[in-house]
N, C-alpha and C positions, 0 to 999 in steps of 0.2 A: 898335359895341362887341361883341366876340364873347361870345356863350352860354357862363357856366359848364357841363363835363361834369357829370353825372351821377354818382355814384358807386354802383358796387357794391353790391349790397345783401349783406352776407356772412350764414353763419346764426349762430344766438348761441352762444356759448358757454359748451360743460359741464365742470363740474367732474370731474377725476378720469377716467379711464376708461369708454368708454360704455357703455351695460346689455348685458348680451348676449339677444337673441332669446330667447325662451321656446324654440325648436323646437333653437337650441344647447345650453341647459341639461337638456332632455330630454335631447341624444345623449350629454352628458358622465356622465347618471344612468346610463345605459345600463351604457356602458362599463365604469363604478364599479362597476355589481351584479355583470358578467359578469367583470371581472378576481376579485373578492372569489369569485364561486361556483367558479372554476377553480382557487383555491387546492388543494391536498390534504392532509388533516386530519393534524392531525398525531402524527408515528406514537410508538408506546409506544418503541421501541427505537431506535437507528442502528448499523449494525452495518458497518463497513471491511474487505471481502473482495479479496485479488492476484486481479489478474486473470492470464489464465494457464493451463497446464494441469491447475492440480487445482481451477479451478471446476465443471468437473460435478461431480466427486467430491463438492465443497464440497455443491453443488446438491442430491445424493442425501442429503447428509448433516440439512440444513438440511428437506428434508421431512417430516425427522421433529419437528420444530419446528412444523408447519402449512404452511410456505411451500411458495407454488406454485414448482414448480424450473422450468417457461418465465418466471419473473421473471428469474432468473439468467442462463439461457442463452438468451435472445431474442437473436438475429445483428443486432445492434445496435449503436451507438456510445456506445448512452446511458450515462452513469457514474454518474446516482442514479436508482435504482429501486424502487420502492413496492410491499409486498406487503398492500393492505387486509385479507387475511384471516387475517394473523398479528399485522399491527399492527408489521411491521416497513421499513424504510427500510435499502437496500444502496447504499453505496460502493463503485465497481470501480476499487480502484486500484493502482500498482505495488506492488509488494512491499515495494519497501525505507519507501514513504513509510506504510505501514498503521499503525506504531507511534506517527507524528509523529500522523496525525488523532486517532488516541489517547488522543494523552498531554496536547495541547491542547484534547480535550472537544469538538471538529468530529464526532466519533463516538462512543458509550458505549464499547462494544467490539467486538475485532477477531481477524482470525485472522491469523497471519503466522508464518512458518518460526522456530525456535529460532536459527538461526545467525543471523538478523538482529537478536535481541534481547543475541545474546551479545556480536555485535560493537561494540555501542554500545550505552552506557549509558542505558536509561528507566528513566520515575517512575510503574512501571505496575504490575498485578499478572496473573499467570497463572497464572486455577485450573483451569486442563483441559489438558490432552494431547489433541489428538483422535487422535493416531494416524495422519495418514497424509501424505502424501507424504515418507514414510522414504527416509532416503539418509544419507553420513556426508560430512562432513567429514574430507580425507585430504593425505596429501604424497603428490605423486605427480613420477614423473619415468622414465628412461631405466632400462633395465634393469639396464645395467653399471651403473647408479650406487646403488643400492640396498645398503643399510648401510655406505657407503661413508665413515671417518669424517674428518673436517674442523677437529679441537679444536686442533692443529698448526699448520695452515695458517694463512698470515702473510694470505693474504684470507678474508673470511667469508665464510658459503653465503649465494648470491645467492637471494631466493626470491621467486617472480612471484605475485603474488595481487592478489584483492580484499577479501578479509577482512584487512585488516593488523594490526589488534589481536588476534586469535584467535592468526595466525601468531607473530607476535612473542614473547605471551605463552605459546606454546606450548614455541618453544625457547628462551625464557630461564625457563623453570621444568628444564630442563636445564644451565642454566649456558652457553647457545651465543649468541652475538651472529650475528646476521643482517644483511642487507644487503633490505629489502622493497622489489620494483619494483612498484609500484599497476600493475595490469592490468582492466580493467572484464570487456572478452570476450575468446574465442579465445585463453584462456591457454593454451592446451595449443601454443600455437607457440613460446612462454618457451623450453623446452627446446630442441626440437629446432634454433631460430635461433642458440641461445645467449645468449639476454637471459638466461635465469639459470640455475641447477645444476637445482632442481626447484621445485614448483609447491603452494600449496594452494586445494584448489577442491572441491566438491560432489561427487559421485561416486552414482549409484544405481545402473546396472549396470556401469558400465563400459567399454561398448560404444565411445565417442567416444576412448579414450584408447588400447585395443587399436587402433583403426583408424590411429591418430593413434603408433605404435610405445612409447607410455609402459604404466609400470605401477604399480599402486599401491606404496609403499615400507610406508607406517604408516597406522593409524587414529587421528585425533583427538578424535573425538568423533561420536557420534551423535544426527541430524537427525529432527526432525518438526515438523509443523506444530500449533500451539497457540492456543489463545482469550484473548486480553489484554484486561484491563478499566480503564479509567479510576478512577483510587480516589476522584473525587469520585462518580459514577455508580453506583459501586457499592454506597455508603450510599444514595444518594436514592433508586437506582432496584431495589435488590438482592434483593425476591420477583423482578422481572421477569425480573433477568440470573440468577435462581437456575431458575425457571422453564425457563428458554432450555437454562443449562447440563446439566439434567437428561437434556431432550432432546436433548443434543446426545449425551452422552456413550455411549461402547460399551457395549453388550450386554452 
């Protein structure tokens, strides 16, 4: 009669999950402290600055504030930056979106050109002017076409932009119906291709539009850049942002 095998001796069985290693719960300590000490403390302000060419400007402006201006212009990609010895916290972002971080509290407050708060409506408030990167807002188009007028005419003035509410509301406070072709860049080709009669866009010297055969017709208004504040931040936080504004402001 053949020998019953043997069975297996298996090992017993534990409940649940097994202990981890003492020399494992040391490395997860580790890690804990070193994630926790990398933190960086967190700042009195957030401030949403366009990136762009009036960041030095911004830069020079913002050191009278305390901030170190290689915060700002470090040749970098980084888009939030810490300045420990003002206690403030920069956003570099486009321009058009500086309002949005804004007005949803991503940031106290912000600097951003007047034409982008005109052309859409925020729930913000703007108590500075800083004054600079001044330019206007303008119609502009071909020479021959300058006072040229169009109240007659059985089609309306086609006109190429990316401000469409500015534009619109600009010439129907004249009684003119328009025809607005949205153009993001390179509007200044509307004209001369013929996608429209004339154009409204930015304008500081000039120079792109002379080269480009157009010329200014009218002024719409006149551009700067300005400091917007969040209206809950501005209660909670308003020595601080009064502080800030102080320094920011002209001479």
């Amino acid at each position: 009669m053949a020998k019953a095998k043997k069975k297996a001796k298996l090992p017993p069985k534990t409940k649940g999950r097994a202990k981890p290693k003492p020399a494992a719960k040391a490395k997860r300590a580790v890690t804990k402290k070193a994630a926790a000490v990398a933190l960086p403390p967190a700042p009195e302000l957030v401030v949403a600055i366009p990136k762009g060419r009036v960041l030095k400007t911004l830069a020079e402006r913002f050191a009278r504030a305390g901030v170190d201006p290689a915060v700002l212009l470090a040749d970098d990609r980084t888009l939030v930056r810490d300045d420990p010895r003002s206690g403030l916290r920069f956003l570099l972002l486009k321009p058009d979106d500086v309002p949005t971080y804004v007005e949803y509290g991503s940031a106290d407050v912000g600097v951003v050109g007047r034409d982008i708060l005109m052309e859409r409506e925020y729930d913000l408030y703007a108590p500075l002017d800083l004054g600079i990167g001044r330019c206007r807002l303008a119609v502009c188009g071909k020479p021959e076409d300058k006072g040229r007028i169009r109240r007659g005419s059985a089609a309306p003035l086609r006109v190429a932009t990316k401000f469409s509410t500015l534009a619109r509301r600009h010439y129907l406070s004249r009684g003119e119906q328009v025809d607005i072709v949205y153009v993001q860049g390179s509007v200044e080709l509307a004209p001369i291709l013929g996608l429209a009669d004339v154009i409204v866009d930015l304008v500081e010297s000039g120079e792109t539009l002379r080269q480009n055969g157009l010329i200014e017709h009218e002024t719409i208004c006149e551009i700067s850049s300005v400091i917007i504040a969040n209206r809950v931040a501005l209660k909670l936080k308003r020595e601080r942002i009064s502080r800030l504004l102080e320094a920011l402001a002209l001479a």
